[in-house]
N, C-alpha and C positions, 0 to 999 in steps of 0.2 A: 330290082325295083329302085326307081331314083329316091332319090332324099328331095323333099320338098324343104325348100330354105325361104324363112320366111323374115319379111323388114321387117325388122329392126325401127318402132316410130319414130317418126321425125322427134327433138327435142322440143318442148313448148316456147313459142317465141315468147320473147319479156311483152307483157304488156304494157303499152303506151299510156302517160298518165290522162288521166281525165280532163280536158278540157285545155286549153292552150296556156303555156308558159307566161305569167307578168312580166310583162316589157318597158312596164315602169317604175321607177322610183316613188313607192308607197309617201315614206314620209315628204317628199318634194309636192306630190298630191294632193297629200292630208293639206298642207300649209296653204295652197294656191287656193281650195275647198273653203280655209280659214278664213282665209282674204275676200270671196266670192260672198259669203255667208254675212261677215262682217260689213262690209260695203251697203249688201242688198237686203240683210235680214232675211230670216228663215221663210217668210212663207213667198215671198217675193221671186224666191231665189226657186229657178226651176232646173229641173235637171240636166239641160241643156245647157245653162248658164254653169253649170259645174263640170259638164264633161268639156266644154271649150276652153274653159280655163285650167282642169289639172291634164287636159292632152290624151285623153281616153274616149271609148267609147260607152254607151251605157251599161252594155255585159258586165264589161271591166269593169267600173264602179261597184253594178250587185254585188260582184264575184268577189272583190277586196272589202268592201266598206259595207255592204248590205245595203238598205234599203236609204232614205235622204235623211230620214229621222238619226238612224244610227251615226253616218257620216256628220252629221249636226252635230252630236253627241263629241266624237270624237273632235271635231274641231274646236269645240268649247273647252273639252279638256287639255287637249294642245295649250290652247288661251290660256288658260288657268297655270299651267306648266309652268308656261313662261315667264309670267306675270307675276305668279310667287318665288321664281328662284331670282327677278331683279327689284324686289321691295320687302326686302327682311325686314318690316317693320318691328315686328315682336322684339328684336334685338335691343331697340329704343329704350334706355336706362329710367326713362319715366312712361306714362299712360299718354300723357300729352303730347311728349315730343313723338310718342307711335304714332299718336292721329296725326299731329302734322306733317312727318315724313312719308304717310299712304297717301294725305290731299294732296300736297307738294309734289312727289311722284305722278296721281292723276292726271295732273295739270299739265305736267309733262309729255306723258304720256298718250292722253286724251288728243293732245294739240304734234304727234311728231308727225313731219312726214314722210315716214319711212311704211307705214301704214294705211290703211282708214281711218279717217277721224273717229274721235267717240267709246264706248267700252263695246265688246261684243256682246258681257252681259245683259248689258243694258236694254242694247239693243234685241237677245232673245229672248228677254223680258218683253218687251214691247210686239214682236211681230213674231209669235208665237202663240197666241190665243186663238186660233183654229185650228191647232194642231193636235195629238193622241192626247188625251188622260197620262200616259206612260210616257209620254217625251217632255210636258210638264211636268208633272211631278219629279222628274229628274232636274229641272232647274230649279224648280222651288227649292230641292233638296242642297242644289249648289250653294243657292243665293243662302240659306239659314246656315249654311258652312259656315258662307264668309263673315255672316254676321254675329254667330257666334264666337268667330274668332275674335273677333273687336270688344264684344263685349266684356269677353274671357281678361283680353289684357284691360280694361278699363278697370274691372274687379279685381285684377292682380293690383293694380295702383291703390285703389282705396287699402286692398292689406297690405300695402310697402309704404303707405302715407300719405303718397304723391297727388290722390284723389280726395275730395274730404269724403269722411262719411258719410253714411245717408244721401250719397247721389244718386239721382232718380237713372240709376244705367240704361236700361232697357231704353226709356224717351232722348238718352242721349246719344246711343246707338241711332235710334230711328232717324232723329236731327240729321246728322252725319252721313247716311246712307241719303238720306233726301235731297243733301247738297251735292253728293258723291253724282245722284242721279239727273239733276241739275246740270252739274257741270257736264256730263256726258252727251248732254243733247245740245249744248251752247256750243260743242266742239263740231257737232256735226252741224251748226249752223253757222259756223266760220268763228266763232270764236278766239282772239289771241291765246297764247300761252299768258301774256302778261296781264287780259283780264280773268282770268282764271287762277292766276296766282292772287291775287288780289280780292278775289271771292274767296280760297283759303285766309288770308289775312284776318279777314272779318268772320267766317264762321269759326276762328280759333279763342275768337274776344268770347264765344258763348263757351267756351271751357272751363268748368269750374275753377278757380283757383283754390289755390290751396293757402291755410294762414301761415304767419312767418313761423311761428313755433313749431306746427305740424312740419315745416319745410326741413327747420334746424333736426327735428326727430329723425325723420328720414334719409338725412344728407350723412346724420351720425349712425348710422345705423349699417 
């Protein structure tokens, strides 16, 4: 009687991953996205206008960034990134010279042209009002950051001296973000650098000073 010999299975072939390999450089993406966004503001800015400029197709966008809101999201944080690691203002030995080294910097910045004119903030502030509940709320939550941070050092001043007592912080906060918002839209309407340093000049004159004794306390201290 023969011996029946029987195969031996094949080995299982590896399976191929799901969906095709990125053939882009994500962060070079993110930034082109930033710039598209910046220029045109969020509701403006269609999806088309973002796949010709980061060099993809729409897939590839879902498939890395998610949906426009997300990709929004990410390029505002990008902004933010960058933006805080070239203006340490907190560093600023007084409250005063903070605020005027973050206007001074805006001015700067507002007016380079290495950019879009203008803040990206600002402008998702501005052309973002038909957009999710859940993609504002995410900037509302930005913008009370950044304004917290401001206030945070204005109140560090009043208890180091450098601010007097009793300033109304929160109205002076608001002042300051107002002119901040100001200047961001004068950049996108062609604005110099140097009339914009100059609107810093003048909203500096409304910064509390401080009297000379409170000065001598603080300097000895």
């Amino acid at each position: 009687m023969k011996k029946i010999l029987r195969k031996e299975p094949a080995p299982p072939k590896p399976k191929r991953p799901r969906g095709r390999p990125r053939s882009f450089d994500r962060d070079t993406a993110l930034d082109k996205a930033m710039e598209v966004f910046w220029r045109k503001g969020f509701e403006s800015t269609s999806v088309a206008d973002l796949t010709e400029a980061m060099g993809i197709n729409p897939p590839s966008l879902y498939a890395a960034f998610g949906d426009k809101e997300q990709l929004f999201l990410e390029a505002v944080e990008r902004y933010q990134a960058r933006r805080g690691e070239s203006c340490p203002y907190c560093e600023e030995p007084t409250a005063r010279g903070a605020v005027e080294k973050l206007l001074l910097y805006m001015a700067d910045e507002l007016t380079s042209g290495e950019h879009p004119r203008g803040c990206l903030m600002q402008m998702a502030a501005a052309t973002s009002t038909a957009s999710s509940q859940k993609l504002q709320a995410a900037l509302l939550a930005k913008r009370m950051a950044g304004r917290t941070m401001l206030k945070q050092r204005i109140e560090r001043g009043i208890e180091e001296g450098d601010v007097p007592a009793g300033t109304e912080v929160g109205t002076l906060v608001d002042f300051y973000g107002a002119v901040m918002a100001g200047m961001s839209m004068q950049a996108r309407e062609g604005a110099s650098r140097k009339s914009l340093r100059a609107i810093v000049e003048n909203a500096m004159r409304i910064f509390p000073p401080v009297a000379k004794a409170a000065r001598r306390v603080a300097q000895a201290a």
